[in-house]
Structures are given as C-alpha cells and as structure tokens.
C-alpha positions in Angstrom: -2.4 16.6 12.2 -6.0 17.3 11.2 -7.8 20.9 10.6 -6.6 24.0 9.7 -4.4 26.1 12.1 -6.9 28.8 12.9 -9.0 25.7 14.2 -6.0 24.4 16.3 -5.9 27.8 18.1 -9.5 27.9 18.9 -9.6 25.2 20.5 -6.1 25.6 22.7 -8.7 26.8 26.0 -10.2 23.1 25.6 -6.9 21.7 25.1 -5.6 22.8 27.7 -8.8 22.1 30.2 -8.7 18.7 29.3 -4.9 18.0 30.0 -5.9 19.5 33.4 -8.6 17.0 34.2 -5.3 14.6 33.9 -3.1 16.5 35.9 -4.9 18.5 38.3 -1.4 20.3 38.9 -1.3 21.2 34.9 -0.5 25.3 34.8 -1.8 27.7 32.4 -2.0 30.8 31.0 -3.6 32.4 27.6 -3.2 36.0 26.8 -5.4 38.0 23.8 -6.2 41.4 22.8 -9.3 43.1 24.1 -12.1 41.1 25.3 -14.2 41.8 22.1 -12.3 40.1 19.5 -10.1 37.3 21.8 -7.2 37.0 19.3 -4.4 34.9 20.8 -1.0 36.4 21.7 1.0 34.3 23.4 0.3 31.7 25.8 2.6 29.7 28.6 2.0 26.2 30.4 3.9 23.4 32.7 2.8 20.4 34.1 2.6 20.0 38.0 3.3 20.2 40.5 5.7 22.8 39.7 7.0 23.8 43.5 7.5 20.0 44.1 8.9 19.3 40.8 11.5 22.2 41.0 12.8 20.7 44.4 14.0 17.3 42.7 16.0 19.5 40.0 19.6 21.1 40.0 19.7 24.3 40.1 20.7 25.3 36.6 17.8 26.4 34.2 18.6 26.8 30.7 16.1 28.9 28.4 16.5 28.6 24.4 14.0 29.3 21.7 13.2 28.1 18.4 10.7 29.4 15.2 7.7 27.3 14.9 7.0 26.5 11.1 3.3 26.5 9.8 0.9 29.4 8.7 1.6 31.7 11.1 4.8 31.0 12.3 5.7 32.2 15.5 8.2 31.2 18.2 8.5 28.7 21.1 10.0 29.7 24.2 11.3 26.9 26.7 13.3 26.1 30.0 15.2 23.1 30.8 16.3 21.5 34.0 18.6 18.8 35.2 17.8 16.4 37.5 19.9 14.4 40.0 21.1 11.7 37.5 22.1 14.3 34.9 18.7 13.8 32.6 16.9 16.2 30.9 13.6 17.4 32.1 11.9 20.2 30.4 9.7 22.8 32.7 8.1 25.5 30.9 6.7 25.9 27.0 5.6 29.4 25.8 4.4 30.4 22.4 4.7 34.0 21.3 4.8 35.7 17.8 8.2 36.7 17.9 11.0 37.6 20.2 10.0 40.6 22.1 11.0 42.4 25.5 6.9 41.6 26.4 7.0 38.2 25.4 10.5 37.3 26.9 9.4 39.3 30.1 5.8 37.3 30.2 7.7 34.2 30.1 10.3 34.5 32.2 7.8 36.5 35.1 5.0 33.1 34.6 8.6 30.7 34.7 9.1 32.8 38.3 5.8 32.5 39.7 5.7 28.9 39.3 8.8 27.6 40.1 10.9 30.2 42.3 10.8 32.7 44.3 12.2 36.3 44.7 14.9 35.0 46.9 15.7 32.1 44.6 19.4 31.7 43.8 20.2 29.3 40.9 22.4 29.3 37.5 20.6 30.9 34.5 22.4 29.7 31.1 21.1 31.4 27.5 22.5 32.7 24.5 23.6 36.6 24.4 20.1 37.9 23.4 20.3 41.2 24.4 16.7 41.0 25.6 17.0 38.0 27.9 20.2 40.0 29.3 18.4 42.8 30.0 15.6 40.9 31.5 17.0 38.2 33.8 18.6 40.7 36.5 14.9 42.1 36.6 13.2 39.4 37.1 15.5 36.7 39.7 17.3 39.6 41.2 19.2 36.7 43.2 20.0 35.1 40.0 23.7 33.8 38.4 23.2 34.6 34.7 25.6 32.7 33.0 25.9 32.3 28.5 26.0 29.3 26.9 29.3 28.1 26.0 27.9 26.4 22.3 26.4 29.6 21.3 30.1 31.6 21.9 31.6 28.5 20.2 29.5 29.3 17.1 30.0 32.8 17.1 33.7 33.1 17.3 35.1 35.6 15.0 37.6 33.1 13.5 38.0 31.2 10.7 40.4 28.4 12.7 38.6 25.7 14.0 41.3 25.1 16.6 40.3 28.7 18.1 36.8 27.0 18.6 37.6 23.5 20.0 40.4 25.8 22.6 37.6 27.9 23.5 35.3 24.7 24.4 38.2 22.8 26.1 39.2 26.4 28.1 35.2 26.8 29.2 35.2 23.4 30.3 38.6 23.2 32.0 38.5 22.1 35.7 41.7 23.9 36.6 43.0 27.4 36.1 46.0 25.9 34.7 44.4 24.2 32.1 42.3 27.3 31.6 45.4 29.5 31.0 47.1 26.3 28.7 43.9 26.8 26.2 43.9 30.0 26.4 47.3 30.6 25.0 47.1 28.5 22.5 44.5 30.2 20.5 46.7 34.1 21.9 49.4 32.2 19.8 47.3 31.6 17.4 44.7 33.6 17.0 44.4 37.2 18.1 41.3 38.0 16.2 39.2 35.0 17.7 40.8 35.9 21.1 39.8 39.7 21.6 36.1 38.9 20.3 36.3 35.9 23.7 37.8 38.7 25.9 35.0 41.0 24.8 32.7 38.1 26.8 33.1 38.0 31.0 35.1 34.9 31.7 32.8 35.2 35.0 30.2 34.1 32.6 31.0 31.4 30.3 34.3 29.5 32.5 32.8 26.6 35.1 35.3 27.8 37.8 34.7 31.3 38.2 30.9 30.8 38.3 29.4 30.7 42.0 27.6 27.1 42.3 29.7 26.0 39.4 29.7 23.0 40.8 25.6 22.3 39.8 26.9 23.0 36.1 28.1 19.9 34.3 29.1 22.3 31.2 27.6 25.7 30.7 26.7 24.9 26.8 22.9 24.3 26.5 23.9 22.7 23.3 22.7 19.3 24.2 19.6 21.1 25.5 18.5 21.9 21.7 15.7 19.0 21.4 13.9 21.0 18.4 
C-alpha cells in the first residue's frame, strides 16, 4: 500500500523472516541471479506444517495461475486443496516473471518436497498448459493428471451454448448412461464442438473414468479461481 515496488521486493527476505517468527512451520524459498547483483526471480512459500497439513486434505490438488498487475507485472502461481467438509484451503503461492518450463518446474518440484512424496498418488486438475502437461508426469510419477472441466467448457469450438452446458452436465454425470445421453445430444447437434471434445481423453476430464474419482466433487477448478 505504501513505497514503491522496487522497495516491496527488497524487503520480501524480511517479510518473510518475520511471518516465520509467527509460524515457526512457515516455508520458504527466494531465487536470484548471481550472488553479486541479487536480483529476484521467483520465489515460493506455504505456511506449516505442510506434511501435517496435507494429511487433513483430499487428495485432489488443483494448480491455476494468474498475472499480477503493477510495475513489473509478473505471474502468481498457486495450488488448492480440499478439505474434509468440501472448503477451500489454499497450500502453495509462487511468484515468477512469466510462465516458463523453469518456473512451472521450480514450483511444482518446491510443491513436491513439501507436501508429497515420490510415491504419492493423488488427482492433479489444471488447464491444458502444454508446460504443466509436460511437467506433471516428471515430477509425481505416481500422479492422476486430470484437466479442468471449466477451462474445456470455455474453449469449446462452438458457437451453441447448449454444446457447452452438455459438455458440463456429460463431465459431471454419475452414470455412463447419462454420460452417453449428453453426449449425443450435442453429436446431434453439434459435430464441430464434438470432434474438438473427442480430441480431449475422456480419461481425463469425465469423474467416472478417473481412478480415485471418488475424492473429486467436479474436476472444474472454476470455483477454485479466487483472483
């Protein structure tokens, strides 16, 4: 609220010390170029304890990003959890300068070490980055990787709305019956909008052909999109 930006970013180090005198448990990282000059990169943070914390959540982990405004822009990088009684908890924050294989790589490895390990399995939902695609296998090599349903939604080549609400109502269908029902609809309707779905792994987007399905209330991380 007060300073310039440059200021705000010299003093993240002490920031960050002092939220850790609060919460011993408080995890973080800073990265900069070379030791001479210090310029910040990107850093990452979470607030502890994170093994603990991780063992009262679901395990569904949804990771999003959105473009900070301000001087020098940049981007924020986050992953959400669900707890038992279906409330949102957020777990990791990163800021980078753009979307990058490093930067999506040094968040996701830091989101690893903290919170699971290489053995891990648990629902990943995100958009169709092709980075984060290429990335999750790498880093949770026990992993479900699963897209979010809202993102396909918005991206539908179509220009019938119907097509899109079908679509929602087919990824969130509880029986294969009602799967198939919505899905002819929009192959009656809609041949377009329905080879650019097809083009998409049912295995990855439909709730009953995900294994653990039954940790994901809805594999849309619309709701999850608090910025």
């Amino acid at each position: 609220m007060r300073g310039s930006f440059e200021h705000a970013y010299q003093l993240l180090t002490s920031y960050f010390a002092e939220v850790r005198l609060v919460d011993p448990d408080f995890v973080f990282d800073i990265q900069t170029t070379s030791c001479k000059d210090k310029r910040f990169t990107m850093c990452f943070w979470c607030f502890g304890p994170p093994q603990k914390t991780y063992k009262l959540l679901r395990p569904v982990v949804v990771i999003d990003e959105t473009f900070l405004k301000g001087r020098y822009r940049g981007t924020l990088l986050t992953t959400i959890a669900i707890d038992l009684s279906n409330h949102f908890f957020p777990l990791t924050f990163s800021i980078t300068d753009s979307e990058t294989t490093e930067s999506w790589t040094y968040f996701l490895v830091m989101f690893r070490y903290n919170f699971y390990g290489y053995d891990t399995r648990f629902v990943v939902i995100s958009d169709r980055n092709p980075i984060i695609i290429n990335d999750v296998p790498k880093v949770f090599l026990f992993a479900i990787h699963a897209f979010c349903a809202f993102h396909i939604f918005n991206n539908i080549k179509t220009t019938l709305e119907s097509t899109r609400i079908a679509f929602r109502m087919a990824a969130e269908a509880l029986t294969s019956i009602n799967f198939d029902k919505h899905m002819n609809a929009i192959r009656n309707t809609d041949l377009v909008g329905l080879q650019y779905i097809l083009g998409i792994p049912k295995e990855a987007w439909f709730n009953l052909y995900i294994p653990m399905s039954r940790y994901v209330v809805t594999l849309s991380c619309s709701a999850y999109h608090l910025f």
